[in-house]
LOROFI-824542 format. One line per 2 residues: for each residue x, y, z of C-alpha. Coordinates in pm, 1 decimal, decimal comma, m for minus. Example, Ala and Ser with C-alpha at 12.3 -4.5 7.8 and 13.67 -1.06 7.14 Angstrom:
2
1230,0 m450,0 780,0; 1367,0 m106,0 714,0
END
This chain:
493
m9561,3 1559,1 10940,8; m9311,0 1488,3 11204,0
m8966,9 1640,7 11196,6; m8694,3 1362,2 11043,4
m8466,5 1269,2 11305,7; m8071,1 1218,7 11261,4
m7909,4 888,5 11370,1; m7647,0 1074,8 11570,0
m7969,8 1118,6 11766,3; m8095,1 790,7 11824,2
m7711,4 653,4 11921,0; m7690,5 977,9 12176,2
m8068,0 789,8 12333,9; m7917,1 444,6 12301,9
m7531,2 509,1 12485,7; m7677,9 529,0 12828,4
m7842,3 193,1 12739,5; m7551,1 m28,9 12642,0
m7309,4 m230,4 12789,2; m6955,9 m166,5 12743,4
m6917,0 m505,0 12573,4; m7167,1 m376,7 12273,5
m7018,1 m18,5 12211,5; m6832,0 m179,8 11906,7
m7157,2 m316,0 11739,2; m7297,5 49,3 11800,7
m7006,9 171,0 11621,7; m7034,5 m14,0 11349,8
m7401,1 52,2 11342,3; m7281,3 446,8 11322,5
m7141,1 440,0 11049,3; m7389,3 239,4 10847,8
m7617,5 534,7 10879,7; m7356,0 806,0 10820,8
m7318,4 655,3 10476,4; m7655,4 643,3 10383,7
m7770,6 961,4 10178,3; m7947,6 1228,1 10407,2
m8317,3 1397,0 10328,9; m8361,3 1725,9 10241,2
m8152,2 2033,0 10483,0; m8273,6 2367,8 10578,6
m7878,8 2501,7 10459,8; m8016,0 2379,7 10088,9
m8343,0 2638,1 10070,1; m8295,6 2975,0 9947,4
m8345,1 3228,6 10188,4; m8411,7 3590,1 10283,3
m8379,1 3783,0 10630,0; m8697,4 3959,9 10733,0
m8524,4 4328,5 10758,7; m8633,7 4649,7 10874,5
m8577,7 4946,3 10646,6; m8694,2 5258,8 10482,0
m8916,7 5187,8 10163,4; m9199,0 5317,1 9985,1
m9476,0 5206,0 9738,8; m9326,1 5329,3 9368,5
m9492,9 5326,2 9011,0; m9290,0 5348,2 8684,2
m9359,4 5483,3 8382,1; m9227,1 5561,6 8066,9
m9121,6 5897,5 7949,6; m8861,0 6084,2 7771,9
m8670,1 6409,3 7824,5; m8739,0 6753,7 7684,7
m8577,4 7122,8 7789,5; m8745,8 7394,9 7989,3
m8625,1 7624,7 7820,0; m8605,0 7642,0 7392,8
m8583,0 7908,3 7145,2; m8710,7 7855,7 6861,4
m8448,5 8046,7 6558,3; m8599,3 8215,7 6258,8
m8459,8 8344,7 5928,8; m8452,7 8717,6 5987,8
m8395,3 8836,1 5662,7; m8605,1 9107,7 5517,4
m8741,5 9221,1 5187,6; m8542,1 9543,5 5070,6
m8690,5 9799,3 4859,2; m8426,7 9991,6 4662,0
m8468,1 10307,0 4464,3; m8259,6 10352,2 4119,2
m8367,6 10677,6 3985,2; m8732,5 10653,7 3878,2
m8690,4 10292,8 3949,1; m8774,4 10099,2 4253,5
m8645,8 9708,2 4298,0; m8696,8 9455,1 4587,0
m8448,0 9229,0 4668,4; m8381,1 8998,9 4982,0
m8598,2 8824,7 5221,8; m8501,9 8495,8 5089,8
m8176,1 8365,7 5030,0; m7962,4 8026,2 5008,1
m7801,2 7851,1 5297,6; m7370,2 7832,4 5243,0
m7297,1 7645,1 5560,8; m7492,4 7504,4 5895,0
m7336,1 7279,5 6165,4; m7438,5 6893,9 6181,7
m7789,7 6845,0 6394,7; m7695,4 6729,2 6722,2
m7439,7 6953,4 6806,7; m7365,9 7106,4 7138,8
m7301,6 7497,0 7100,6; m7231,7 7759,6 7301,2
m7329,8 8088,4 7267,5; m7271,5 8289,8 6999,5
m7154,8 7961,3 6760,8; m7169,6 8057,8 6407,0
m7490,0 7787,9 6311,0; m7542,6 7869,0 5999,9
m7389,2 8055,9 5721,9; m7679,5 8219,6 5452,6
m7529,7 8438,8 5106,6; m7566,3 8788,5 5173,2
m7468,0 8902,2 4842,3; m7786,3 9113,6 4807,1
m7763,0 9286,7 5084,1; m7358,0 9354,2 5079,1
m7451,8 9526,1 4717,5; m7760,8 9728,2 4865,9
m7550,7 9831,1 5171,0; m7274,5 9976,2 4920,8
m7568,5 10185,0 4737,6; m7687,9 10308,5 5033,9
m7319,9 10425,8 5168,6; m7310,3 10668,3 4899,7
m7682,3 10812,1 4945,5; m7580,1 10832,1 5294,9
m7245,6 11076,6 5237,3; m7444,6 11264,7 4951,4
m7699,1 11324,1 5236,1; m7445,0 11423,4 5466,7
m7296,1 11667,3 5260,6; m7582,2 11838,8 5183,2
m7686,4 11866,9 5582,8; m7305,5 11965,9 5638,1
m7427,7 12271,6 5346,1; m7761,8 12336,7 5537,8
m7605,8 12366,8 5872,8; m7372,4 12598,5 5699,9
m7627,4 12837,3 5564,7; m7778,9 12851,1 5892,9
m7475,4 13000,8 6043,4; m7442,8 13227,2 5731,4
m7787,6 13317,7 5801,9; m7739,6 13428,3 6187,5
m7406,7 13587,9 6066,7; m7597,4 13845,5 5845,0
m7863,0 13929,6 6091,3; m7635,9 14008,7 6367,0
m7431,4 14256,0 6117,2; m7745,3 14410,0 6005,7
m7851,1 14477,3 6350,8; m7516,3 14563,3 6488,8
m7330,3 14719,9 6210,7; m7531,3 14815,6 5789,7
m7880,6 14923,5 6039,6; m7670,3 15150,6 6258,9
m7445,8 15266,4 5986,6; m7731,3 15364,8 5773,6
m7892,1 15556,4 6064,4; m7547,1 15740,1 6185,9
m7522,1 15864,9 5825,6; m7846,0 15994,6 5743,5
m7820,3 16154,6 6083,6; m7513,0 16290,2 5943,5
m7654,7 16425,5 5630,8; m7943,0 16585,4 5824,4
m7711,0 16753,3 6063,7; m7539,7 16919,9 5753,2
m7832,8 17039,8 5620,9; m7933,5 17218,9 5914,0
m7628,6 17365,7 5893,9; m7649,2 17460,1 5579,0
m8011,6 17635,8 5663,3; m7848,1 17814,6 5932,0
m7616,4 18004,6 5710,2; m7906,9 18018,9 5458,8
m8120,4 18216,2 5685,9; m7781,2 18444,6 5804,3
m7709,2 18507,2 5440,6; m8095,2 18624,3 5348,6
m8054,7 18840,0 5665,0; m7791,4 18976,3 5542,4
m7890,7 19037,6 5182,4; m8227,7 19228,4 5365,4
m7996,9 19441,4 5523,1; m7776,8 19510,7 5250,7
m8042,7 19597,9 4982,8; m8264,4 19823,1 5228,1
m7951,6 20044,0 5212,0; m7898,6 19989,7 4842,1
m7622,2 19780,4 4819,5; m7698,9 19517,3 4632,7
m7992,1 19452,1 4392,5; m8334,5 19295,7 4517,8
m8253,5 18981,1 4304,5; m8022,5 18864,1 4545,6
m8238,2 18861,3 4821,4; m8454,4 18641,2 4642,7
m8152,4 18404,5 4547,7; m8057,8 18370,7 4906,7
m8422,7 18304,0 4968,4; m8475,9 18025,7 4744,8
m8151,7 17882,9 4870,1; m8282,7 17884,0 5237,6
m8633,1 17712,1 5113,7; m8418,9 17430,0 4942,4
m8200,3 17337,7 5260,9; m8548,1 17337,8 5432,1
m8684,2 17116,9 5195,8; m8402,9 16901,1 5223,4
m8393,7 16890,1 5541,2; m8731,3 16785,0 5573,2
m8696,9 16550,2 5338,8; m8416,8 16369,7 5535,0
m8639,7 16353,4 5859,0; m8878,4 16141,0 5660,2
m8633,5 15900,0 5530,8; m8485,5 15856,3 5894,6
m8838,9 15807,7 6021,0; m8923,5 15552,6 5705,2
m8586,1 15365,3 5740,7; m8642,6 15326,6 6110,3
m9049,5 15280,6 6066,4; m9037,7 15041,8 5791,4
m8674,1 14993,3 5595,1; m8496,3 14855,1 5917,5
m8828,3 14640,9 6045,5; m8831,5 14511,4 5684,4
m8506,9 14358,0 5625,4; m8505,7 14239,3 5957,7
m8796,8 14027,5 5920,2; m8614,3 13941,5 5601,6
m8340,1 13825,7 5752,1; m8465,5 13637,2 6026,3
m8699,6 13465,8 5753,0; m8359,2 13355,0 5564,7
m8254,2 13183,8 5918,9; m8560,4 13011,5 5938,9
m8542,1 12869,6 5587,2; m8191,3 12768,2 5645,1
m8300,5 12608,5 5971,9; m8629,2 12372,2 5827,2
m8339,1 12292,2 5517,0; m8091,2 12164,1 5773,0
m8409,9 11983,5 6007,4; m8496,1 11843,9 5664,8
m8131,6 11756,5 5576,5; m8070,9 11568,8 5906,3
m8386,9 11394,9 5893,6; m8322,7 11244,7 5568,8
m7911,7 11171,0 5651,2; m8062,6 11015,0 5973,5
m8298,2 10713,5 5760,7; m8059,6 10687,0 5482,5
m7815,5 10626,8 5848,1; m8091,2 10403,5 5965,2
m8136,1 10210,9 5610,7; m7770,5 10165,0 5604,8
m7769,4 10024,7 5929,3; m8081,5 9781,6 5859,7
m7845,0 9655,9 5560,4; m7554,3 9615,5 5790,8
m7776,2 9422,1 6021,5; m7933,3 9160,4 5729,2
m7551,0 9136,0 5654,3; m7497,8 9022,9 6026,9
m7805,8 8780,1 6033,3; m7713,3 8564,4 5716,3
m7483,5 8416,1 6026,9; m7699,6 8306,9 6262,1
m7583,1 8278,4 6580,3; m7669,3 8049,6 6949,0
m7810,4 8286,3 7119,1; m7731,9 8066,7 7409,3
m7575,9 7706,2 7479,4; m7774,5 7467,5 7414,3
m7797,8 7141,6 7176,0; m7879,5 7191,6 6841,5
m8192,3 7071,4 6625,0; m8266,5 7113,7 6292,6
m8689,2 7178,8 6264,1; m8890,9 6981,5 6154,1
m9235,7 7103,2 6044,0; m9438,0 6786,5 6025,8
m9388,5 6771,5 6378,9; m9616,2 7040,6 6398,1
m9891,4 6920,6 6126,2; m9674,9 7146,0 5845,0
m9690,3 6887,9 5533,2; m9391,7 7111,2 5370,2
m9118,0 6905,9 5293,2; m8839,3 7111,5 5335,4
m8436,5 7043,5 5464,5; m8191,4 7287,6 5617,0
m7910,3 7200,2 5440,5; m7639,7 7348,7 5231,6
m7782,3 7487,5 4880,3; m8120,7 7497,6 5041,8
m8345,9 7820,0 4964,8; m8475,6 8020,7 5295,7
m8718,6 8299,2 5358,6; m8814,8 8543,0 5574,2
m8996,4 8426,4 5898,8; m8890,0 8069,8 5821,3
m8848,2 7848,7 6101,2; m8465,2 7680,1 6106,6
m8382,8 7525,0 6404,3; m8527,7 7425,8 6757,9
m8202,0 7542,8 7053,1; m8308,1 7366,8 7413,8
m8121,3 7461,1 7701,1; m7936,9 7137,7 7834,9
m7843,6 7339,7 8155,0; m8280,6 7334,1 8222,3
m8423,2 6990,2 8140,1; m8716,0 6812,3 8267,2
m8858,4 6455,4 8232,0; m9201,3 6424,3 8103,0
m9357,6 6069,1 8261,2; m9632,8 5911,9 8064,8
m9889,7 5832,8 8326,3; m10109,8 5563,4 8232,9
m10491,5 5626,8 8385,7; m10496,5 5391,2 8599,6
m10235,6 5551,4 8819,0; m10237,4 5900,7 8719,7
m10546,2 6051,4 9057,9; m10203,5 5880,7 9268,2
m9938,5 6112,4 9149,7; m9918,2 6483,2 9298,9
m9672,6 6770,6 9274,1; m9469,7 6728,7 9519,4
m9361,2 6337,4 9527,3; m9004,3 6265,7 9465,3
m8922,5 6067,9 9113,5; m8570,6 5866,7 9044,4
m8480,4 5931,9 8642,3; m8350,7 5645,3 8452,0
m8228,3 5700,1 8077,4; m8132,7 5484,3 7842,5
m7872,1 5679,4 7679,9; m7723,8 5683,1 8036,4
m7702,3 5341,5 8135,3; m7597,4 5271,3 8517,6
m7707,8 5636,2 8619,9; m8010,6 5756,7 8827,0
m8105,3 6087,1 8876,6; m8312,6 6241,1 9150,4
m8614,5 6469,9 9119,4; m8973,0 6583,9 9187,1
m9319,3 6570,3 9033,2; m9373,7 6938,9 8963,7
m9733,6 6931,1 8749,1; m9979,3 6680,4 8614,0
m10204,7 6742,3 8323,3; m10546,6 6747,7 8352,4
m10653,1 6654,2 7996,7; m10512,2 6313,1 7842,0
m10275,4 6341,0 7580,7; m10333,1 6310,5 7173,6
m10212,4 5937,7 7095,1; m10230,1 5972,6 6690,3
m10431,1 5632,2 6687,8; m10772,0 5546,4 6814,4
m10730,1 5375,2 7136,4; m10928,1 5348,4 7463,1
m10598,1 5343,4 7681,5; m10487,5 5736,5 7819,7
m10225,3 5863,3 7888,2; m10110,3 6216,6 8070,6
m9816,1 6406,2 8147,6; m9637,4 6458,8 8450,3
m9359,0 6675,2 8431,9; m9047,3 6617,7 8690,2
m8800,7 6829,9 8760,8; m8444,1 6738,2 8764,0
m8261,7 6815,3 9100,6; m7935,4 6837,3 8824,7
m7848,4 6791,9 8524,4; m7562,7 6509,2 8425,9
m7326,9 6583,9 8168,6; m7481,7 6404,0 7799,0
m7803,0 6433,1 7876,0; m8034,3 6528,7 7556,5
m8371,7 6604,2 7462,0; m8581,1 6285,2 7342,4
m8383,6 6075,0 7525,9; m8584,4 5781,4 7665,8
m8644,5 5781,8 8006,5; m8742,8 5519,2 8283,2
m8926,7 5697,5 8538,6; m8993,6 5553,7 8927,0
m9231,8 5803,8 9155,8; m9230,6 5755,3 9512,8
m9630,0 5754,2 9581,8; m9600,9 5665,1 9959,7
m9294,1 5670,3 10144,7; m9241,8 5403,3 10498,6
m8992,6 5478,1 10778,4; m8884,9 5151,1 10987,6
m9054,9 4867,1 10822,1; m9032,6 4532,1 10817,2
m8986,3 4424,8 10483,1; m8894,6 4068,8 10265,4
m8885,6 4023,7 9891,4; m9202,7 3963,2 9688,4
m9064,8 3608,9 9602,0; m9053,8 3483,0 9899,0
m9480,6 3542,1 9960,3; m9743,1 3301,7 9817,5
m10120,5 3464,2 9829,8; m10368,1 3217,1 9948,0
m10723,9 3347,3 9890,3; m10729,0 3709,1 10029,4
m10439,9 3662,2 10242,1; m10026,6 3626,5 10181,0
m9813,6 3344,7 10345,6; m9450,0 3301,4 10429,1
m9273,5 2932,9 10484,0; m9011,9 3019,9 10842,6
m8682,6 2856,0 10826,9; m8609,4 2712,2 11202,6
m8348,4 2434,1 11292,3; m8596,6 2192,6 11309,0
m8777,9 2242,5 10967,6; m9057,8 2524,1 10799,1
m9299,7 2667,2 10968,8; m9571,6 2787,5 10705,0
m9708,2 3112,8 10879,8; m9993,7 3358,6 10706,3
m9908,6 3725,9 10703,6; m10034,8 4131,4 10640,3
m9893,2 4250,2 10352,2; m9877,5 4654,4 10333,3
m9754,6 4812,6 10052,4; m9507,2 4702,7 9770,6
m9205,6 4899,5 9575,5; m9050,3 4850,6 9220,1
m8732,4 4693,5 9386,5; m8922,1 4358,9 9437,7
m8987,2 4421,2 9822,6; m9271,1 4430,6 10017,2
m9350,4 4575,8 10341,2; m9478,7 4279,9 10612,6
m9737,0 4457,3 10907,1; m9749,3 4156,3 11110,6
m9694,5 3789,1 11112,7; m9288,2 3828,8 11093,9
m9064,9 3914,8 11303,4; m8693,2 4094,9 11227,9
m8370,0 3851,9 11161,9; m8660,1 3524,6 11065,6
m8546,5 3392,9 10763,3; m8825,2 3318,6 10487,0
m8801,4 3078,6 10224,2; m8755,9 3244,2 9887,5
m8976,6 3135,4 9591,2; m9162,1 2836,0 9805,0
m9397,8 2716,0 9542,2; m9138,1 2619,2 9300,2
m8921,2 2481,8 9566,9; m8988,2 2080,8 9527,0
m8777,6 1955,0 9862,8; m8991,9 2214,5 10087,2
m9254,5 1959,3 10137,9; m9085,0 1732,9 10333,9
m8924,4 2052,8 10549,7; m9242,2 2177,4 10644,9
m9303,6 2156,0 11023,3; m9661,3 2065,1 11174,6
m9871,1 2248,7 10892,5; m9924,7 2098,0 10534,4
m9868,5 2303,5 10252,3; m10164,2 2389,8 10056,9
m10031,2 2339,8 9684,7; m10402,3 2342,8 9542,4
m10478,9 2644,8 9685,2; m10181,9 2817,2 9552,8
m10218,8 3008,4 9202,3; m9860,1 2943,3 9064,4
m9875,0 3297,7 8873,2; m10004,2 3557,0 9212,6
m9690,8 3615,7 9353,9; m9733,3 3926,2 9590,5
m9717,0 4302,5 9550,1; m9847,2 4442,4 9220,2
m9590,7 4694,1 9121,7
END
């Protein structure tokens, strides 16, 4: 269809023809035109500029958040066996809650979470402070007989063995003293009666007298040689047997004050865990064991009962969080470690956060329900964290698959695909040129990359098939309305 012409144009062919005389008629012929309505104008289309620009092709998927880090917090009480005489009682290991902060709290370290009675243990720990000084009184006894013990051995060998010695050694000097003046006094008497001066009787008086000193004197030898043989060897061994007694007492003694120590301390320390304590910061969750296929229906809550080993609350880190994108199969062979993700959350409107595609499962993940459709889980890391961010929060995920430097690129609206091919509609001054294009690939921000056909700074008409004054725009080539599926506008995301 030919281009419409203005009728400023036809009076600019038809001055050159007229006469001056007629210039009024042509006037007036002006302005009859001017003020009838006009067709269709290029300034009425919408249009885009063909621009060149970074893009790549982009999938998005759904996901949520969840930490890289979580402890998991038990109830650390233990069962306590105490001993009343003959009598032997268990108490602890379970116990009732006082306090907890709300769910959803953001701690920091060492926050008081949760507040559990510790009556039980405050009593045993006050029975076991009095078997504890009992016990170390009796070590403080031990460890003085030990020293009692040495004490006595180093005065028998220093002072009651030498004594002994020094006075038997005495005694036995005096008794060969006493047989020296024995044996000058039977001399004597010998002397005296072989001249008749005194009776024969006497010399045998002075010669028993020299046989007992002699047998005295003997007798002392063998009591040095028995003390020193066997009396001094004796209590020795005696001794030094005490100081070993006294020693495996006081081992004994301080092996017992040490676990009575160490059972006072345990009580201390069940005393300390009925507050349990962040062990870092983190965002607080109370468990919940259906979650993990536990059909238990219990709360943490004040006045609720607890036992050892029992599960309480779920901590994640908020300073280490990750977005986990559920990866439909149809897309999931295109995603790789490596590829850069953008995280949207719901919680956060109007924010964006950057990361990276660290790991993709290799095994689909349990829906619950029987479906044919999979799904698997690719984890992105989070270049940062923003402040509010929490686990579970719903999360818009966009993964750069293939990234394009330079490209030529126009929005998805403004392409029509015909058949196996896409096709622009040109806006030039003198109408729409209808022009057939390569499309390369698409993004999730409604553009799509153009590999030939366009040219940078054309302007394309956006959204041409809905567009009901195009018709009479288009220059030289018809548009092809039945060959145009209303619903295939370009670029699946």
């Amino acid at each position: 269809m030919p281009a419409l012409r203005t009728p400023q144009w036809i009076i600019r062919k038809l001055l050159p023809l007229l006469s001056l005389t007629s210039l009024g008629a042509v006037a007036v012929s002006a302005g009859w035109f001017n003020s009838r309505p006009t067709g269709p104008r290029i300034a009425d289309l919408p249009l885009a500029v063909v621009r060149r620009m970074d893009m790549g092709a982009t999938v998005i998927a759904g996901g949520r958040v969840e930490s890289r880090h979580q402890t998991v917090i038990e109830c650390e009480l233990e069962n306590l066996e105490i001993k009343s005489g003959d009598k032997t009682f268990v108490k602890g290991g379970a116990s009732t809650i006082l306090s907890v902060v709300p769910e959803g709290t953001v701690v920091k370290k060492d926050d008081i979470l949760c507040t559990i009675d510790s009556s039980d243990y405050e009593e045993a720990a006050r029975l076991q402070e009095i078997k504890v000084e009992r016990s170390r009184a009796q070590t403080v006894a031990a460890r003085l007989d030990v020293e009692v013990a040495e004490i006595a051995i180093n005065e028998f060998r220093t002072g009651t063995m030498a004594r002994e010695i020094a006075e038997m050694k005495g005694e036995l000097a005096n008794n060969e003293s006493e047989i020296v003046r024995a044996r000058q006094r039977l001399d004597y008497t010998e002397h005296m009666v072989a001249k008749g001066y005194v009776p024969k009787s006497q010399l045998v008086t002075e010669s028993i007298a020299l046989t007992k000193f002699e047998a005295q004197f003997s007798r002392l030898q063998r009591e040095i040689e028995n003390h020193q043989k066997f009396f001094a060897p004796h209590s020795l061994k005696q001794l030094e047997n005490k100081i070993q007694i006294s020693k495996i007492i006081l081992a004994n003694e301080e092996t017992g004050l040490e676990r009575q120590e160490e059972k006072l301390s345990s009580y201390n320390k069940m005393i300390r865990m009925c507050q349990i304590r962040a062990p870092h910061d983190g965002f607080l969750m109370y468990f919940n064991p259906k979650m993990f296929g536990d059909d238990r229906n219990y709360r943490v809550e004040a006045g609720a009962q607890v036992r050892q080993r029992q599960i309480l609350f779920i901590l994640p880190d908020l300073e280490q969080m990750d977005a986990v994108a559920m990866l439909h199969e149809s897309i999931v062979d295109r995603i790789h470690p490596g590829m850069p993700a953008r995280v949207r959350l719901e919680g956060l409107p109007g924010r964006s956060i950057e990361g990276h595609i660290t790991a993709v499962s290799h095994l689909p993940l349990a829906n619950g329900i029987l479906t044919e459709i999979k799904h698997f889980a690719g984890l992105v890391r989070l270049d940062a964290v923003p402040n509010g961010i929490r686990p579970g929060m719903t999360a818009e995920i966009e993964i750069v698959t293939d990234r394009r430097r330079e490209v030529l690129a126009i929005p998805t609206d403004a392409v029509v695909v015909e058949g196996d091919h896409g096709v622009c509609y040109v806006a030039h001054e003198e109408g729409v040129e209808r022009r057939e294009v390569k499309l390369g690939v698409a993004n999730n921000r409604d553009l799509l990359e153009i590999m030939s056909g366009l040219d940078e700074g054309e302007e394309v008409v956006l959204n041409p098939i809905h567009n009901e004054n195009l018709a009479a725009l288009i220059h030289e080539y018809p548009l092809h309305t039945d060959a145009v599926n209303a619903g295939a506008v370009a670029a699946v995301h």
